[in-house]
C-alpha positions, -999 to 999 in steps of 0.1 A, spaced: -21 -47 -421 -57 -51 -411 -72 -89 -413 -106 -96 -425 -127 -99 -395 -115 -65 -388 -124 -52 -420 -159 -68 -414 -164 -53 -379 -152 -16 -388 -177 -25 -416 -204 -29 -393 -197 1 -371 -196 23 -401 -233 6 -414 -246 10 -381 -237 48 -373 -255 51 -408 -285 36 -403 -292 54 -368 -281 92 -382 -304 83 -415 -334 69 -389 -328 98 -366 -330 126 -399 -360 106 -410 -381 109 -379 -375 146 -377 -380 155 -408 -417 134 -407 -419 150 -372 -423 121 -351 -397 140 -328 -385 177 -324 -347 173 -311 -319 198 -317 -291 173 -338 -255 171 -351 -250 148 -380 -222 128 -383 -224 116 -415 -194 110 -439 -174 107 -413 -182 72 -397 -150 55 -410 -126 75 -386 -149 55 -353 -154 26 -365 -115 21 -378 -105 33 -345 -124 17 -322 -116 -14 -338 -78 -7 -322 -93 0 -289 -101 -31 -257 -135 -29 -242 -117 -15 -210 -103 17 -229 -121 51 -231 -131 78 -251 -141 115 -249 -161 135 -277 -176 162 -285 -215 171 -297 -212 159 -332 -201 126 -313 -229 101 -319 -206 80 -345 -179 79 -318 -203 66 -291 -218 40 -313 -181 29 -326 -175 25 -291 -204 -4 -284 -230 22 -269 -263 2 -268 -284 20 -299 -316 19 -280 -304 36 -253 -283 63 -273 -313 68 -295 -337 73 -261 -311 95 -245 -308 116 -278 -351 120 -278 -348 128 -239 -365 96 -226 -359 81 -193 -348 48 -209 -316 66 -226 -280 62 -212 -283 90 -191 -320 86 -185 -330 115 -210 -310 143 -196 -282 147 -213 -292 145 -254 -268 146 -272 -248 173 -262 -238 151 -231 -238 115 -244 -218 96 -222 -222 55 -211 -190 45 -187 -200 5 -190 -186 10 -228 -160 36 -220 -178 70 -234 -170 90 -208 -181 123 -215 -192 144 -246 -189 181 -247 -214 210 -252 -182 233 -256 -158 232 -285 -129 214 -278 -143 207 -239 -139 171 -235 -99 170 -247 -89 180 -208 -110 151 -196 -94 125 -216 -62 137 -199 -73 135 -174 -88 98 -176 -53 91 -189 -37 104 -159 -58 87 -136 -49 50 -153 -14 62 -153 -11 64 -117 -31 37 -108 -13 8 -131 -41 6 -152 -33 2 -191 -62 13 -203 -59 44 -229 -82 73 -238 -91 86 -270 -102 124 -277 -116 130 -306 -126 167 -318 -127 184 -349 -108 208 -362 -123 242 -348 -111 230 -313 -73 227 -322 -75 266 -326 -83 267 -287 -62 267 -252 -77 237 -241 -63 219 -273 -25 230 -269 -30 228 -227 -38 193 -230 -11 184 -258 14 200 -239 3 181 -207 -1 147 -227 34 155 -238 55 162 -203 36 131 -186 39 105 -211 -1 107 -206 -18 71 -225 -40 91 -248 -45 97 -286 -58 129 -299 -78 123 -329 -91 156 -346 -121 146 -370 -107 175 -402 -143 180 -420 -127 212 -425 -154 236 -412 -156 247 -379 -194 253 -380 -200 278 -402 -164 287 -412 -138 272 -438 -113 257 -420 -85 277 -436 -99 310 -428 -92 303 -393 -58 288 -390 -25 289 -413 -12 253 -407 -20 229 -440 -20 200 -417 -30 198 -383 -13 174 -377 16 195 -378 8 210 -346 21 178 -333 58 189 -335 53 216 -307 50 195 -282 79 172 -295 49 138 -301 40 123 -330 20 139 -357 1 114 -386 -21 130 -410 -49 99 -425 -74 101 -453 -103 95 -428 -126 82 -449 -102 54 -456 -111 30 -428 -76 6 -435 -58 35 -431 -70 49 -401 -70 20 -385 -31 13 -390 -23 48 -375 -51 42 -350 -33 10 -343 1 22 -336 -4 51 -314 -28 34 -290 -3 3 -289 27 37 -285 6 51 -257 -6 17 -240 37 7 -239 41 38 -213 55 60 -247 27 89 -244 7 106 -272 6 110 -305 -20 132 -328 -41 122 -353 -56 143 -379 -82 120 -397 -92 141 -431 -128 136 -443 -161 158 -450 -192 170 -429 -224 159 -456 -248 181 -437 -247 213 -420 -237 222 -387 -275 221 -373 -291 196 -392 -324 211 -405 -313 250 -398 -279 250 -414 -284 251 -450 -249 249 -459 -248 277 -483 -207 281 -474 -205 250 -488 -188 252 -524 -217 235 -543 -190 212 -563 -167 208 -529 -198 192 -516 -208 166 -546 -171 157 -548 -175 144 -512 -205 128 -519 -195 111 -547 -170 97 -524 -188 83 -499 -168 62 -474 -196 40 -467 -205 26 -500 -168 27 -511 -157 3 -479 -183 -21 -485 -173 -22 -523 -134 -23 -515 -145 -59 -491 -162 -75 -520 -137 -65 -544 -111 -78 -523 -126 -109 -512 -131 -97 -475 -170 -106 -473 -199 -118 -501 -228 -101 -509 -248 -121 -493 -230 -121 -460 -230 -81 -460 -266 -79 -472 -273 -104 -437 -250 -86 -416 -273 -54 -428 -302 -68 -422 -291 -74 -384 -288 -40 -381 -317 -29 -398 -337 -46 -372 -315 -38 -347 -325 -1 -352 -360 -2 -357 -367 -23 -326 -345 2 -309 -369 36 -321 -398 15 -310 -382 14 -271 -370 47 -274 -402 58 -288 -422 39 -260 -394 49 -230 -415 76 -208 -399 108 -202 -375 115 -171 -394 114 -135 -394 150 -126 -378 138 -94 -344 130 -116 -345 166 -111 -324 160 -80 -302 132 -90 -271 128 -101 -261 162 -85 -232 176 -68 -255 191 -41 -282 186 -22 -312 210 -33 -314 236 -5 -357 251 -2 -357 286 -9 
């Protein structure tokens, strides 16, 4: 059962992943920046409900389409938007964009250029707490193209023989880029997949944030008790296309698409807390307005932030650069 101040704070994860990717699609399409970019939205609830299960000590890996996941995790939004616009004041001081997001002070510790790349990190995060006494756990999320890959059934199979303190969540927007999700695999459910390693397997509607968190809930508080994985399949909808701005989502079944729409998990959460007595109007319309300004001051330093010194060339390296 998830209490109220819950409720408010996956609330306020989900607003705030939805004002940055809406400020972020506004500036380029006026553009004020030229960025490659992966929109996240309608699928903020699966985050925000998650995260709200996790301790600040606890980790997560991600993939490209992973700016939701690193906000949800407490990622600072001025320096995810800088890092994402390749300015020096950004998590990684402008080098990584958003194919490699990553900030270890809240956890994020690495995003993935390749489908499905980050999954064998988390393990390997998990394995590292696991021998060291540390009861932290790590949380993988990828979508559902990756669960078609070696990496995916490596790492469950791993997960699975070490007791490993990690939850796989796959993010089911049922396209893997460009192609229906069904043309790819046979499974109905993902989650499914589960069995063949002998660990759980929990299928969610992911745009319910109550009930993501509940599963969420159980299999971090299953994999922090020393009783290994379990697999997550959080069902919800990818509103824009693959590329945002190049993708124009013609694969899209026009009425697939305004049946998601019309479902919006963000409007539909903040409806279900006033219907329910959870928060007023007036205190969501304030907690709003918090992060309304929250996110313009935090274009205006990104915006300002100078690029990276060319001399960052040469940092964070596993090698010394050797003259020609």
């Amino acid at each position: 059962m998830t209490d109220n101040e819950t409720r408010r704070g996956i609330y306020e994860r989900m607003y705030r992943i939805l004002t940055v990717d809406s400020t972020m699609r506004g500036l380029m399409m006026k553009g004020a920046i030229s960025i490659i970019y992966y929109s996240p939205r309608g699928q903020e609830a699966i985050p925000a409900a998650v995260s709200a299960a996790l301790t600040p000590a606890d980790y997560i890996t991600t993939t490209y389409r992973g700016l939701h996941d690193t906000l949800a995790k407490g990622a600072p939004v001025r320096e995810v938007i800088a890092e994402i616009i390749g300015r020096s004041g950004g998590t990684c001081k402008g080098k990584g964009g958003i194919m490699h997001l990553s900030d270890p002070r809240r956890g994020v510790m690495a995003t993935s250029g390749i489908v499905g790349g980050a999954i064998p990190i988390a393990n390997g995060l998990a394995l590292r707490c696991q021998m060291t006494g540390n009861d932290s756990v790590t949380v993988a999320y990828f979508g559902d193209g990756a669960t078609n890959i070696g990496a995916f059934h490596e790492s469950l199979n791993m997960a699975a023989l070490w007791r490993l303190p990690v939850v796989f969540v796959c993010q089911n927007n049922e396209y893997g880029e460009f192609t229906p999700r069904m043309e790819s695999m046979t499974v109905q459910r993902i989650a499914t997949r589960a069995a063949g390693y002998a660990i759980p397997g929990v299928t969610v509607d992911g745009n319910d944030p109550d009930e993501t968190y509940a599963a969420a809930h159980t299999a971090v508080a299953r994999a922090r008790a020393g009783e290994g994985p379990t697999l997550i399949e959080a069902n919800t909808y990818r509103f824009m296309g693959h590329i945002f701005g190049v993708d124009q989502m013609e694969y899209m079944p026009k009425q697939e698409r305004e049946a998601a729409l019309a479902n919006d998990p963000v409007p539909a959460y903040r409806r279900r807390l006033l219907e329910r007595g959870v928060a007023t109007e007036d205190e969501l319309a304030e907690l709003e307005a918090e992060v309304n300004s929250e996110v313009e001051a935090a274009v205006e330093f990104a915006m300002q932030s100078p690029p990276p010194d060319p001399e960052e060339t040469f940092t964070d390296v596993y090698a010394e650069a050797v003259p020609a």
